[in-house]
C-alpha positions in Angstrom: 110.6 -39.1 125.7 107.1 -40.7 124.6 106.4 -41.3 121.2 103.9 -43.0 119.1 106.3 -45.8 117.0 106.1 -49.2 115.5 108.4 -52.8 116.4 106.6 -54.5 113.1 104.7 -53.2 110.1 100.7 -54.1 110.3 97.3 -52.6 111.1 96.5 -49.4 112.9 96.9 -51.5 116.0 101.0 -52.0 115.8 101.5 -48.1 116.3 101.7 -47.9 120.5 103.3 -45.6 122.8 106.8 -45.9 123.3 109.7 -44.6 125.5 112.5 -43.7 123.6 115.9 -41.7 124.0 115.6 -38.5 123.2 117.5 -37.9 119.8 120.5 -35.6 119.8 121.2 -32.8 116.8 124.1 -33.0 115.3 126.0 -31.1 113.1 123.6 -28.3 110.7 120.6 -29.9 112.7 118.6 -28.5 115.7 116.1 -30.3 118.2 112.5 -29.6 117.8 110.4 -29.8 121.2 107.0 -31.2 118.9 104.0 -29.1 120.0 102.1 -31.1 117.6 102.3 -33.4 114.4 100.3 -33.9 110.7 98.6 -37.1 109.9 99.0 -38.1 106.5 98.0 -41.1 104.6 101.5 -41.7 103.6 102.2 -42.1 107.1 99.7 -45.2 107.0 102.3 -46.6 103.8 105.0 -46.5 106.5 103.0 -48.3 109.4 101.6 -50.5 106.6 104.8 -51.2 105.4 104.6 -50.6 101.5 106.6 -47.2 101.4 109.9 -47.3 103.2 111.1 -43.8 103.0 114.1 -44.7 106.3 115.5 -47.8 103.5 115.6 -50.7 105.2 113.8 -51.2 108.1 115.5 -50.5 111.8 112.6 -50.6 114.4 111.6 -49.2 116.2 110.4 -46.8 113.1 108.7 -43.4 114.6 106.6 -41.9 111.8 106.0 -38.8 111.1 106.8 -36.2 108.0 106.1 -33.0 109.5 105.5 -30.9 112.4 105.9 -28.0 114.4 107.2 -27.0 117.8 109.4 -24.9 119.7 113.8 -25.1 119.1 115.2 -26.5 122.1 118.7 -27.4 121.0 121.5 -26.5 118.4 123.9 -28.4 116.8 127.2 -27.2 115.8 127.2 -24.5 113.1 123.9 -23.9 113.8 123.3 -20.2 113.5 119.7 -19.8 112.0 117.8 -20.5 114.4 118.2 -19.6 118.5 116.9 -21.4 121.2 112.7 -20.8 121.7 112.2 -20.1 118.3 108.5 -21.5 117.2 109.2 -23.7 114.0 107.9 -26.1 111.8 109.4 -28.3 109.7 109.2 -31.6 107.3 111.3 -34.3 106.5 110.4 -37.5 104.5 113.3 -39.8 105.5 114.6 -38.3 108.3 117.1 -41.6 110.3 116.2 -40.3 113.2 112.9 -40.8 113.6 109.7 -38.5 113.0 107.1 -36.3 114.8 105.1 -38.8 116.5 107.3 -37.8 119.0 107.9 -35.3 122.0 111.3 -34.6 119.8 112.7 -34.5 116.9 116.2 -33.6 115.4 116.0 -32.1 112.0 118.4 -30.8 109.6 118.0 -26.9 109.4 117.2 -26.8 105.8 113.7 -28.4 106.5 113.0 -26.0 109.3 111.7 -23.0 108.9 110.0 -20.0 111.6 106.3 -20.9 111.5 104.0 -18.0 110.6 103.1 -16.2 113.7 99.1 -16.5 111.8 99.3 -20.1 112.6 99.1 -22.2 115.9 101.2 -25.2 116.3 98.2 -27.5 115.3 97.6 -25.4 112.3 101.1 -25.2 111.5 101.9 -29.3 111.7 98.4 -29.5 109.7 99.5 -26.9 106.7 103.2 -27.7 105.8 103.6 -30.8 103.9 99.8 -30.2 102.4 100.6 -26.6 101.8 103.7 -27.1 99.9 101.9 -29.5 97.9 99.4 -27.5 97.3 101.3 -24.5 96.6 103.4 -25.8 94.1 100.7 -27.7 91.9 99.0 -24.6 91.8 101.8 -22.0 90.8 104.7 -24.4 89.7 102.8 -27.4 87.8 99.9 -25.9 86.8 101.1 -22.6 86.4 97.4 -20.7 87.3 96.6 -17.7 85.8 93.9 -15.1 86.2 90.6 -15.8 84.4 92.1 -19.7 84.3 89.0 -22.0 85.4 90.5 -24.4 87.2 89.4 -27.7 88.4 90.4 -29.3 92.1 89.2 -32.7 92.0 89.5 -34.1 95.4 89.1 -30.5 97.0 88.4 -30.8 100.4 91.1 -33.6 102.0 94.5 -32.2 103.4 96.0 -31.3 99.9 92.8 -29.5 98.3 91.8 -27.5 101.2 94.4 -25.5 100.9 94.5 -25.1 97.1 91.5 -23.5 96.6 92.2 -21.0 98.5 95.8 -20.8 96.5 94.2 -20.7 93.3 92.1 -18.4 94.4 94.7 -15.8 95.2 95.4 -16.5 91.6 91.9 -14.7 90.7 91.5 -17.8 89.1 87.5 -19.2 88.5 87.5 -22.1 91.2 85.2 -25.5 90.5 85.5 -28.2 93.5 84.6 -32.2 93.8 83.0 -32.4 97.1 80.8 -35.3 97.9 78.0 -34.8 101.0 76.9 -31.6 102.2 79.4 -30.5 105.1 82.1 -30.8 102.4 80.1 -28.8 99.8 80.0 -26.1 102.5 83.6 -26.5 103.5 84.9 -26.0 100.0 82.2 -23.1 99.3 83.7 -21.3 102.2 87.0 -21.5 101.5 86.6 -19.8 98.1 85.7 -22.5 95.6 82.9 -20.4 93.1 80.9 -24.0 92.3 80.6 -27.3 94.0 79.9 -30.9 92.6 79.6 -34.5 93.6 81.8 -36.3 91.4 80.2 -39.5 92.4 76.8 -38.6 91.2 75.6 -39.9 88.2 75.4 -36.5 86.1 78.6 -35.2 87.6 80.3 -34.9 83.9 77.0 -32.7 83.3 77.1 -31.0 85.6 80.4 -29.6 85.1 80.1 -29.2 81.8 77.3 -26.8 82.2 79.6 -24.9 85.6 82.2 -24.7 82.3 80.8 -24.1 79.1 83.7 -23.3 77.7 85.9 -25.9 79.1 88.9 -26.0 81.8 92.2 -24.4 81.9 93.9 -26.3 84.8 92.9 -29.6 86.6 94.7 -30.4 90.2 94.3 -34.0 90.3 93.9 -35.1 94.1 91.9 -38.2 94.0 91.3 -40.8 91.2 87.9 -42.1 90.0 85.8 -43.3 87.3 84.5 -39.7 86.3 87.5 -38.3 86.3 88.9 -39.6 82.8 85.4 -38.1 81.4 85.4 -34.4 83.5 88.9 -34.2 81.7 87.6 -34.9 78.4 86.0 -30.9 79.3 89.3 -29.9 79.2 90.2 -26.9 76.6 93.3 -27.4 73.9 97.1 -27.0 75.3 94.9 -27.5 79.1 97.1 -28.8 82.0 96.8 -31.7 84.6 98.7 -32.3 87.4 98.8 -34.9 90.2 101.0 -35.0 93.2 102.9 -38.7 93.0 100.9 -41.5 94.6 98.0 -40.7 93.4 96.6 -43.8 91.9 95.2 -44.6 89.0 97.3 -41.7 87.1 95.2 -39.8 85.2 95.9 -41.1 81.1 97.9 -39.0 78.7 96.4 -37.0 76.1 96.7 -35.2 72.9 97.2 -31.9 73.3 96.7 -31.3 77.1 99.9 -32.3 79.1 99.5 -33.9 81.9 102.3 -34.3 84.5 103.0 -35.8 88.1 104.6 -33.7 90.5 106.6 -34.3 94.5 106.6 -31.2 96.5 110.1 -30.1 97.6 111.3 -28.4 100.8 113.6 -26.1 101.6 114.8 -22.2 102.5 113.1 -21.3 99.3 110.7 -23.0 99.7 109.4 -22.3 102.8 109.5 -18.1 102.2 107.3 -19.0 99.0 104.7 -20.5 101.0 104.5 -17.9 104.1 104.6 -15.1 101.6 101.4 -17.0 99.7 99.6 -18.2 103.0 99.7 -14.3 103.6 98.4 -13.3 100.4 95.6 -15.9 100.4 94.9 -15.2 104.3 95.2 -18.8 104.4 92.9 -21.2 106.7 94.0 -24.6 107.7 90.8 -26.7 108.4 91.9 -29.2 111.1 89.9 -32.2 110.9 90.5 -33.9 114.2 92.7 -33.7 116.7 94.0 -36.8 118.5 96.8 -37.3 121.3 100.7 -39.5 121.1 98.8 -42.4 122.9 95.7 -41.9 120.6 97.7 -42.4 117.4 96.4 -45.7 116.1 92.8 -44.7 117.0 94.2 -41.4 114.2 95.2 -44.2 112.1 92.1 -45.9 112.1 90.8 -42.7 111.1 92.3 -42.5 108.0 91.0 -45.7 106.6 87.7 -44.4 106.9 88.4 -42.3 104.9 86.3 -38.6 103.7 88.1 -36.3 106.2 87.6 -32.7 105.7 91.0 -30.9 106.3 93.8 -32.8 108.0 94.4 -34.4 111.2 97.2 -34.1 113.7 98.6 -35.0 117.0 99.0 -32.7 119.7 101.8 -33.2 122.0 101.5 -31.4 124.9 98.8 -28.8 125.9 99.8 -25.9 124.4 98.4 -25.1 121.0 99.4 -21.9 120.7 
């Protein structure tokens, strides 16, 4: 099969297209046929070397958290899923290898039917991020109706997706966005106010979008404003952050303020079709890039500022 893997850690440039055996499920594990795959910025800590999720290093290491695709094999004791069946699925340490891939074996627990609202880009794009998303807003933060809640860092993989989560919530929505494509982006996917958190009267400006002060803050991206929008925050508020994201926001008196990792499994999959349904969830894709264009993707995400995700597609077929 041809994937998109790694013989040393480096730059962008070490991540080239391989021919590699196609990896065989075993037992309680079935083999994806990868229609197409999420680019995440964790996956540059793998290429890069500084997160080692596989222990220690066997290359050649094939990224790759999450995807989606089509079942084209069972292992034993496999009764779930049959053979055809359009998945997707993530795994963080997965030994044999990740979705930069035209395959991938994967236990069943983190495989799931996709929704049939999504595409297979859309799908690979919203898993990982929409886990994340969904569970800072219901599980960490715990969003209410009538909460105000602020996503700072709103319009990246991770935020995208929970505005539109919060919003289900009938919560009041306020979103960092910085330039005028994201402002629009975030607008549109249901945030009710929009700031620049790099401009210099950002902790103004949200203090007159909330008067009163914030319920809930979904930390997504760190800066220098951020310790000051947070002194906004109302008594017994609540902030969390998905881990990795770096500086952690400081502890305070009387708001709690917690770190989070998103979990997969059965459960958790159901919980996040049912809520992409009730939020009538979009999945901005960001850019789309092919197995032999990977490091150009990777270059990508240095740059940095992308609206939605990015993914690989493997094969032609988004649908």
């Amino acid at each position: 099969m041809n994937a998109a893997a790694l013989e040393q850690f480096g730059p962008p440039g070490v991540l080239t297209l391989h021919t590699l055996p196609v990896p065989q499920p075993g037992p309680g594990e079935v083999l994806i046929e990868v229609r197409a795959a999420g680019i995440g910025s964790w996956d540059a800590s793998v290429r890069g070397g500084s997160w080692r999720p596989y222990g220690r290093p066997s290359f050649p290491i094939l990224p790759g958290t999450d995807g989606a695709g089509i079942v084209a094999a069972r292992g034993l004791h496999v009764r779930r899923f049959n053979i055809g069946d359009r998945v997707w699925a993530s795994d963080y340490a997965n030994p044999k290898g990740g979705f930069y891939a035209e395959y991938a074996a994967v236990k069943v627990d983190n495989v799931a039917i996709m929704p049939s609202r999504f595409d297979f880009l859309e799908a690979a794009a919203g898993l990982t991020t929409g886990l994340t998303a969904l569970q800072g807003i219901d599980d960490a933060l715990r969003v209410r109706k009538g909460d105000t809640v602020l996503i700072f860092g709103a319009t990246g993989g991770v935020g995208t997706l929970a505005i539109q989560f919060a919003k289900r919530k009938h919560a009041r929505i306020l979103a960092t966005a910085s330039g005028r494509e994201a402002s629009v982006l975030a607008k549109r996917l249901g945030a009710d106010s929009v700031f620049d958190s790099r401009d210099a009267d950002a902790v103004e400006r949200l203090d007159e979008l909330a008067p009163d002060g914030i319920d809930a803050v979904l930390v997504l991206v760190s800066t220098d404003t951020l310790e000051a929008c947070l002194d906004l925050m109302k008594p017994d508020g609540r902030v969390a952050y998905p881990t990795g994201v770096w500086p952690e926001p400081g502890k305070r008196r009387k708001i709690r303020v917690f770190s989070y990792n998103a979990e997969t499994g059965p459960r958790e999959f159901e919980r996040l079709e049912q809520a992409a349904i009730e939020a009538r969830l979009k999945v901005p894709i960001a850019a789309e890039f092919s197995l032999e264009q990977a490091a150009k993707a990777h270059e990508r995400l240095h740059e940095g500022h992308i609206l939605g995700r990015m993914v690989l597609r493997i094969g032609q077929d988004r649908r």
